[in-house]
Structures are given as C-alpha cells and as structure tokens.
C-alpha positions as CSV (number, residue, x, y, z in Angstrom):
1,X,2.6,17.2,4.4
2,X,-1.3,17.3,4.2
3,X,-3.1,18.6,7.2
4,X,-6.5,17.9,8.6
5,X,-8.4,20.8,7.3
6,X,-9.7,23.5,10.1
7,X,-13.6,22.4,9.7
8,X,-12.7,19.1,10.2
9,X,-10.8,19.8,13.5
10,X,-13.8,21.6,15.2
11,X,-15.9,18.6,13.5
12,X,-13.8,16.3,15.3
13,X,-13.8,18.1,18.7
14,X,-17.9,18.8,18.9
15,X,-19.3,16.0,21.3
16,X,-22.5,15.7,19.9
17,X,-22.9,16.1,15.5
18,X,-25.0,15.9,12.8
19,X,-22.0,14.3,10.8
20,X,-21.6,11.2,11.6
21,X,-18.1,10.0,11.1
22,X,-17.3,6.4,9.2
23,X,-14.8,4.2,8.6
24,X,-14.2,3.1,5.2
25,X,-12.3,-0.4,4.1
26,X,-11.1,-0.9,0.5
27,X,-9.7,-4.4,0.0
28,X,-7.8,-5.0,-2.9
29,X,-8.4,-8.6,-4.4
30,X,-6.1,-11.3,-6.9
31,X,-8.3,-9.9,-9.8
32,X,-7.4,-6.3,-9.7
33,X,-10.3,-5.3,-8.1
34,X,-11.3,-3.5,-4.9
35,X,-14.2,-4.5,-2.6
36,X,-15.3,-1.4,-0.6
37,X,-17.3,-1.5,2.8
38,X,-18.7,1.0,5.0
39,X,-19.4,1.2,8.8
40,X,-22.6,2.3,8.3
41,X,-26.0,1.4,8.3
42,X,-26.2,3.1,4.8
43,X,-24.2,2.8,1.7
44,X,-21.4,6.0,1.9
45,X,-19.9,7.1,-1.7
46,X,-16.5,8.5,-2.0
47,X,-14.1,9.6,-4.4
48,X,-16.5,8.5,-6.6
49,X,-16.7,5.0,-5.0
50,X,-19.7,3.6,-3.2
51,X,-18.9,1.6,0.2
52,X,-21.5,-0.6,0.8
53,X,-22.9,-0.7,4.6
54,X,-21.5,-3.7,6.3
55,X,-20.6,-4.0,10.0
56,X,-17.3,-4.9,11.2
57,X,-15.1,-3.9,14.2
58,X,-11.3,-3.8,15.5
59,X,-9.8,-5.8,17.4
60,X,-7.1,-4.3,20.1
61,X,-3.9,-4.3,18.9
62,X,-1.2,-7.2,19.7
63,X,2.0,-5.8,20.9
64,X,4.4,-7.8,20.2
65,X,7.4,-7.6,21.2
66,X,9.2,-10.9,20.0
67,X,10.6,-10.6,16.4
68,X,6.9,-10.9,14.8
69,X,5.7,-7.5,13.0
70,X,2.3,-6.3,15.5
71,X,-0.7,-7.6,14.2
72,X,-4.6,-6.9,15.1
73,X,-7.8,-8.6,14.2
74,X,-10.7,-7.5,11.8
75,X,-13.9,-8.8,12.1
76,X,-16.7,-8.3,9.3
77,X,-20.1,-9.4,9.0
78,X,-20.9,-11.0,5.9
79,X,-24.5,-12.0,6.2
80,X,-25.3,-11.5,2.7
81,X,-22.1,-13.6,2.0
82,X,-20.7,-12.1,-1.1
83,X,-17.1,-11.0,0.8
84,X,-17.2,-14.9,2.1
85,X,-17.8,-16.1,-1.9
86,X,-15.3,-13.6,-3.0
87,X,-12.5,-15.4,0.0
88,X,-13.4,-18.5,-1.5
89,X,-13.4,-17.6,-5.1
90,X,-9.6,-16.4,-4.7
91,X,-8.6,-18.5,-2.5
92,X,-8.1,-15.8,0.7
93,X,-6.2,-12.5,0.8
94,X,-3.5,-13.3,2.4
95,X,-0.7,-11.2,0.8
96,X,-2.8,-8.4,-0.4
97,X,-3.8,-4.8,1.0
98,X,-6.9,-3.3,3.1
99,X,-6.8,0.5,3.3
100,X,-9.1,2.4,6.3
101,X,-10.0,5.8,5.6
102,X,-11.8,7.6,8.6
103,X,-14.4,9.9,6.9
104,X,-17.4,12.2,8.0
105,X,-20.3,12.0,6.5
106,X,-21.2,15.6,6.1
107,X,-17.8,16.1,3.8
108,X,-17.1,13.5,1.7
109,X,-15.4,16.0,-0.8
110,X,-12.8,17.3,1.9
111,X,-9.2,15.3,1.9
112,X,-8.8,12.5,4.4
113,X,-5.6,11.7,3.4
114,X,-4.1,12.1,6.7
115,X,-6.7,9.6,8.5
116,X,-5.8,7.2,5.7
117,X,-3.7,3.9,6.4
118,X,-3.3,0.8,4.4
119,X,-2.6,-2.7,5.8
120,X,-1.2,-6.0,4.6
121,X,-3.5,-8.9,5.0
122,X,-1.8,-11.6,6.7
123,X,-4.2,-14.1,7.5
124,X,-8.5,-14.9,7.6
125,X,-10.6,-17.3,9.1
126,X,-14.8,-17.4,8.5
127,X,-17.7,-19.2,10.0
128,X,-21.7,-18.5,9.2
129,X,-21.6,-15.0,10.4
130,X,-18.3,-13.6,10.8
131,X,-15.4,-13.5,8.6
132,X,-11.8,-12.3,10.9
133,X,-8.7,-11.0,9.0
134,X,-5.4,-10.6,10.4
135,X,-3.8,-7.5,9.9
136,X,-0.8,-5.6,10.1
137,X,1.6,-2.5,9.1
138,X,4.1,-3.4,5.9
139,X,6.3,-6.7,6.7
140,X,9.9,-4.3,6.4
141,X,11.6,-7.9,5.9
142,X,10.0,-7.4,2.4
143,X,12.1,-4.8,0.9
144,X,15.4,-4.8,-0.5
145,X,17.5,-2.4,1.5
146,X,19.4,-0.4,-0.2
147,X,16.3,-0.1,-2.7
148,X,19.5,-0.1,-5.8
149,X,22.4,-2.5,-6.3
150,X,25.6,-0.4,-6.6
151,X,27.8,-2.1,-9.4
152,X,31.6,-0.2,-10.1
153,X,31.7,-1.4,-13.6
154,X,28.4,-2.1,-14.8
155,X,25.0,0.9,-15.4
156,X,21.8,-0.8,-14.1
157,X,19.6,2.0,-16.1
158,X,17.5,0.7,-19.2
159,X,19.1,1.8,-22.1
160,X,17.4,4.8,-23.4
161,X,15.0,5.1,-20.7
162,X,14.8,8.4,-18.6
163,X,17.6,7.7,-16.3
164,X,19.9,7.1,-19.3
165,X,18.8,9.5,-21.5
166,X,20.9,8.8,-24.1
167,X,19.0,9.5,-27.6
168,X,21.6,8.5,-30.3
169,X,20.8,6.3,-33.0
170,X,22.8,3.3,-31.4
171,X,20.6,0.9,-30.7
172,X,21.7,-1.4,-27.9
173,X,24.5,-0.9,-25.2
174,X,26.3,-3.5,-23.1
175,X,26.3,-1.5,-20.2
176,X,29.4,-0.5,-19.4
177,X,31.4,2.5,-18.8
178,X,33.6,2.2,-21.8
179,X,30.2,2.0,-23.7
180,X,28.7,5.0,-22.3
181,X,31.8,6.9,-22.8
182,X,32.0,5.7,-26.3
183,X,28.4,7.1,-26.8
184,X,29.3,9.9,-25.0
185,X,26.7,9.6,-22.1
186,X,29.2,9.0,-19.7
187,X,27.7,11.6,-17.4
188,X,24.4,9.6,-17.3
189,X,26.1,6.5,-16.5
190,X,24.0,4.3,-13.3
191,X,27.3,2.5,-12.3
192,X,29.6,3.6,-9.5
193,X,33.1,3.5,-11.1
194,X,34.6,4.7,-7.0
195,X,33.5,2.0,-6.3
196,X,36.3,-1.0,-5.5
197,X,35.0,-4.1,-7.0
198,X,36.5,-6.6,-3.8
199,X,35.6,-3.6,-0.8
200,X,32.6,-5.7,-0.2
201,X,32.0,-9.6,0.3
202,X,28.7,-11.3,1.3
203,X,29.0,-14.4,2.3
C-alpha cells in the first residue's frame, strides 16, 4: 500500500505554509474525455494535466441509513459556462465518474495516490451560476458477485487466450472438458468438473 510520503506529513501538519494545498476534480465525460478543474484561483498542472481554476465546494455528507447508497452534493461555478455547455452537449453525467485528488501546490511531482478517490455521478441540476452534482461511493448493487460464473461441465476462458493457454494448431474448441482433454489442456481447463450440476437452483 502507498503511503503519504514524510514531507508531505510535516506539510500537512504546519499551520501556516507557503504550499497551498488544492483540490483537484477530473470528470470523465460520454466522449472519452476528462474535464479537469482546480480549486484555485490559478490554473494547477498535474501529471501532465492542467486543471483549470474554477470554484466549487462540498456539501456535508448524507448519512443514510435507509437502503440508499450515501450521497453528498457538489457545487461548481460555471460562470464562463463551458462545464454547463458540456452537461448539455451530453446530455448530463449521470452514470459516469468524478475523481478528487487533494494536492499541494509546492509538490505536484510527489504521489497523491493515497488522497485520491473517485466517485459516481448520480445526479445534476444548474441554474445561471451554479451547477450541483450528486455524488456518491460505487453503487455495490452494480457488480456481479461472484465476479465468475462457476460452470461443472463447460470452460468460460477464450480459447487460446492467456487463461487457456492452449497453443495447438486446432483452431476452435467447444468448450468442454472432453475437448480440453482431447487437446490435452485439460489442466488449463476454466470449468469446475466437482462441481454437481443440480447442487444449486435459483429460482
């Protein structure tokens, strides 16, 4: 695990600096690309990306404790009104990311990963001045748990891909364990033959 590094630290702890310290936003947006804002009065570049100096603040967190997944509010000026065009353009964020970094100013080049956290977008809603996202941790309800399917008689890796490893000149495979055997991969097979095909029934 990454640590804050020592300079940092006594960075951190000093009540009066030098360094300012900034948060950084990086949304990522339907087109593939990232628009990147600083909390600064100045543009701040980092990892080779230039944040450009916007104003926006947190909200205090919503704890929830009904089944809903905790939530807080963003607000961002947009004055110039290029992050309001860019809602518009795609039609809102909801469903994509927002990742804060928390950086100072007097070491962009040290790592931050450990004051780094990304966000799903949930929600937004905009008037002249302000634009106000809705944010949150990763909805869990999203992912398939277990991450794999675990089949007795069938091998869920691509044929010939790293998993399966098999480099013979057949080329296709119906995924079976009589098939793998027959190509003599049977050690790579992706199925679980211990597996008893009724011991589990979903209805």
């Amino acid at each position: 695990m990454k640590s804050i590094p020592g300079n940092l630290l006594q960075e951190m702890a000093q009540v009066a600096t030098t360094s300012p310290w900034v948060e950084l936003l990086a949304f990522s947006l339907p087109n593939g690309q990232t628009y990147r804002v600083a909390n600064n009065t100045e543009n701040v570049t980092y990892g080779g990306e230039v944040y450009l100096a916007r104003s926006f603040e947190p909200e205090v967190v919503d704890l929830a404790k009904d089944a809903e997944m905790p939530s807080f509010g963003l607000r961002l000026s947009h004055v110039t009104g290029e992050l309001g065009e860019l809602l518009h353009r795609s039609g809102g964020l909801e469903g994509q990311t927002v990742t804060a970094i928390l950086v100072n100013t007097g070491d962009l080049a040290a790592d931050y990963s450990e004051m780094t956290t990304t966000y799903d977008i949930r929600g937004h809603s905009d008037d002249a001045e302000t634009i106000e996202f809705e944010i949150g941790g990763p909805n869990l309800y999203r992912y398939p748990f277990p991450s794999r399917r675990y089949m007795p008689n069938l091998c869920e890796c691509t044929f010939k891909g790293p998993r399966c490893g098999y480099s013979g000149r057949e080329q296709s495979c119906n995924y079976t364990l009589a098939r793998c055997r027959q190509y003599g991969n049977a050690a790579r097979f992706g199925g679980t033959p211990g597996l008893a095909p009724q011991s589990l029934r979903v209805i």
